[in-house]
C-alpha positions in Angstrom: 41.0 141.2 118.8 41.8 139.9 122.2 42.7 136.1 122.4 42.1 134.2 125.5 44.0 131.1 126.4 41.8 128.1 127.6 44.4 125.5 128.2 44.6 125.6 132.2 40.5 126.9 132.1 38.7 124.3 134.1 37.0 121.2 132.1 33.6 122.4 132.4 35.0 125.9 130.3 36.2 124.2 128.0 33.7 121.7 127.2 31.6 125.0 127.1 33.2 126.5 124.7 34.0 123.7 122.4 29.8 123.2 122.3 29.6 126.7 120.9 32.5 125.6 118.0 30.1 122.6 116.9 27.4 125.2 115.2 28.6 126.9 112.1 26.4 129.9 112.6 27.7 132.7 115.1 26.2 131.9 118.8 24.2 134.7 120.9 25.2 134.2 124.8 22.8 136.0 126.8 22.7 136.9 130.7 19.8 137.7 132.4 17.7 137.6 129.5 19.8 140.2 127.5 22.5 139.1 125.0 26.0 140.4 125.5 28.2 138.2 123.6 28.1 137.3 119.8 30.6 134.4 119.6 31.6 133.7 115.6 33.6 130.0 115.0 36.8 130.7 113.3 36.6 130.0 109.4 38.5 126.9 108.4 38.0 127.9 104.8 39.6 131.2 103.1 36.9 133.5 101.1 36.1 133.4 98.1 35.7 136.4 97.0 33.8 135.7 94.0 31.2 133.8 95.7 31.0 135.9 98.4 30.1 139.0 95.7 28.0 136.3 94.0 25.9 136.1 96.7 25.8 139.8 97.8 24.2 140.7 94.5 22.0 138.1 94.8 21.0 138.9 97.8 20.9 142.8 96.7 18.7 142.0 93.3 16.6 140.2 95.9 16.0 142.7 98.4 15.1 145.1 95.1 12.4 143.0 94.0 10.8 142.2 97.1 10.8 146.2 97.7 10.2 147.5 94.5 6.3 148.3 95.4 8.1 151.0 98.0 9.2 153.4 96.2 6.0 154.4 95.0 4.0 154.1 98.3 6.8 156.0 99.8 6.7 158.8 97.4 2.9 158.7 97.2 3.2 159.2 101.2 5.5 162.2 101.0 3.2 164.2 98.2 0.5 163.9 101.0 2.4 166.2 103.4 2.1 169.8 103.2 5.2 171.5 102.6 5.9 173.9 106.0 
Protein backbone atom coordinates (compact mmCIF):
# COMPACT_ATOMS: atom_id res chain seq x y z
CA UNK A 1 0.00 0.00 0.00
CA UNK A 2 1.48 3.28 -1.02
CA UNK A 3 1.22 6.15 1.63
CA UNK A 4 1.22 9.62 0.41
CA UNK A 5 2.27 12.50 2.60
CA UNK A 6 -0.11 15.56 2.62
CA UNK A 7 1.69 17.79 5.04
CA UNK A 8 3.22 20.44 2.47
CA UNK A 9 -0.09 19.49 -0.16
CA UNK A 10 -1.76 22.86 -0.64
CA UNK A 11 -4.82 23.82 1.80
CA UNK A 12 -7.39 23.14 -0.70
CA UNK A 13 -5.83 19.20 -0.83
CA UNK A 14 -6.08 18.84 2.21
CA UNK A 15 -9.35 20.20 3.10
CA UNK A 16 -10.31 17.78 0.24
CA UNK A 17 -9.28 14.98 1.57
CA UNK A 18 -10.16 15.45 5.10
CA UNK A 19 -14.09 15.88 3.65
CA UNK A 20 -13.71 12.37 2.34
CA UNK A 21 -12.46 11.09 6.17
CA UNK A 22 -15.88 12.65 7.67
CA UNK A 23 -18.11 9.58 5.91
CA UNK A 24 -17.59 6.23 7.45
CA UNK A 25 -18.48 4.41 4.30
CA UNK A 26 -15.64 4.03 1.59
CA UNK A 27 -15.96 7.10 -1.04
CA UNK A 28 -16.12 6.57 -5.01
CA UNK A 29 -14.10 9.52 -6.79
CA UNK A 30 -15.03 9.62 -10.24
CA UNK A 31 -13.51 11.58 -13.37
CA UNK A 32 -15.21 12.23 -16.35
CA UNK A 33 -18.11 10.38 -15.35
CA UNK A 34 -16.14 7.03 -14.63
CA UNK A 35 -14.98 6.12 -11.11
CA UNK A 36 -11.29 5.49 -10.65
CA UNK A 37 -10.71 5.71 -7.05
CA UNK A 38 -12.31 3.84 -4.10
CA UNK A 39 -11.02 5.77 -1.01
CA UNK A 40 -11.69 3.53 2.46
CA UNK A 41 -11.20 5.78 5.97
CA UNK A 42 -8.81 4.11 8.11
CA UNK A 43 -10.53 2.00 10.97
CA UNK A 44 -10.12 3.53 14.37
CA UNK A 45 -11.45 0.31 15.88
CA UNK A 46 -9.67 -3.26 15.72
CA UNK A 47 -12.09 -6.21 14.31
CA UNK A 48 -13.83 -8.19 16.02
CA UNK A 49 -13.71 -11.16 14.72
CA UNK A 50 -16.63 -12.61 16.17
CA UNK A 51 -18.94 -9.98 15.14
CA UNK A 52 -17.59 -9.73 11.97
CA UNK A 53 -18.38 -13.78 11.48
CA UNK A 54 -21.64 -12.97 13.22
CA UNK A 55 -22.67 -10.94 10.62
CA UNK A 56 -21.24 -12.83 7.62
CA UNK A 57 -23.57 -15.76 8.52
CA UNK A 58 -26.24 -13.57 8.88
CA UNK A 59 -25.80 -12.15 5.98
CA UNK A 60 -25.15 -15.67 4.25
CA UNK A 61 -28.51 -17.45 5.97
CA UNK A 62 -29.99 -14.25 4.39
CA UNK A 63 -28.98 -14.43 0.99
CA UNK A 64 -30.19 -18.41 1.26
CA UNK A 65 -33.62 -17.52 2.02
CA UNK A 66 -34.15 -14.85 -0.21
CA UNK A 67 -32.77 -17.36 -3.00
CA UNK A 68 -34.02 -20.44 -2.02
CA UNK A 69 -36.98 -20.37 -4.89
CA UNK A 70 -33.72 -20.57 -7.40
CA UNK A 71 -32.57 -23.59 -7.21
CA UNK A 72 -35.61 -25.09 -8.50
CA UNK A 73 -36.34 -22.60 -11.29
CA UNK A 74 -32.74 -23.04 -12.21
CA UNK A 75 -32.82 -26.75 -12.38
CA UNK A 76 -36.37 -26.71 -13.94
CA UNK A 77 -34.55 -24.35 -16.68
CA UNK A 78 -31.65 -26.83 -17.34
CA UNK A 79 -34.09 -30.07 -17.82
CA UNK A 80 -35.67 -27.88 -20.65
CA UNK A 81 -32.41 -28.01 -22.69
CA UNK A 82 -31.69 -30.84 -24.91
CA UNK A 83 -28.62 -32.51 -24.19
CA UNK A 84 -26.15 -31.98 -27.59
Amino acid sequence: MKHIKLDSKDDKIKKFVRSLSKNSNASILELEGEPVLKVLPVGEEPIDRKKLQAAIRRRRDRSRELNKDWEAVDREMWNKIPEA
